[in-house]
C-alpha positions in Angstrom: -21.5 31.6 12.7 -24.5 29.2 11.9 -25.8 26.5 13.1 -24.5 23.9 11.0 -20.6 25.7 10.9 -20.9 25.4 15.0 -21.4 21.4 14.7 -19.0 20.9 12.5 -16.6 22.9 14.5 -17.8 20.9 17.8 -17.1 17.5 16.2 -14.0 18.7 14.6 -12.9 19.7 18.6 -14.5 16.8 19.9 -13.0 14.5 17.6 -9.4 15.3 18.0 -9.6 15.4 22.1 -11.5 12.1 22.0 -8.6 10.9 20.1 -5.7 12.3 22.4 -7.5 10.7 25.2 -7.7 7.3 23.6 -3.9 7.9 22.6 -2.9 8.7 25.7 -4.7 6.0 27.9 -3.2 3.5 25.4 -0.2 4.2 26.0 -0.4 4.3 29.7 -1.6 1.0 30.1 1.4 -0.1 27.7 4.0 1.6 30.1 2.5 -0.5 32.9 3.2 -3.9 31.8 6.0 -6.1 33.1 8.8 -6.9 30.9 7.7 -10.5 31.2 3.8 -9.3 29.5 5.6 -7.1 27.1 7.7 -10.6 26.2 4.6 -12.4 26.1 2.7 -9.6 23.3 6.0 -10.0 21.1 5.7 -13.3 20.9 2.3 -13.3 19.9 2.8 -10.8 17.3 5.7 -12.9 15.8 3.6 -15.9 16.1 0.5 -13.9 14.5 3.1 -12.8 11.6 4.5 -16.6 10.6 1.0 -17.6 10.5 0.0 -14.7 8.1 2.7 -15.3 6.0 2.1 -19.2 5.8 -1.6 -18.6 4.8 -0.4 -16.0 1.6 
């Protein structure tokens, strides 16, 4: 293999596992809120959404 394929290859590898490990600390730290926090984010969101849909 050259040089260049074996880059490629290493950011292709690199890439993909960086991602799982963003995935899977994400979704950890969501599994650790309260019910009261996760409440809290889906009122935001809701809150985030009206105001969206007023501005359109």
């Amino acid at each position: 293999m050259e040089f260049g394929g074996s880059v490629w290859l290493f950011v292709v590898v690199g890439g993909t596992v960086l991602l799982g490990i963003a995935i899977a600390i994400t979704m950890s730290n969501n599994r650790r809120r309260s019910r009261g926090e996760q409440r809290l984010t889906e009122a935001a969101t809701k809150q985030l959404y009206k105001e969206e849909d007023r501005q359109s």
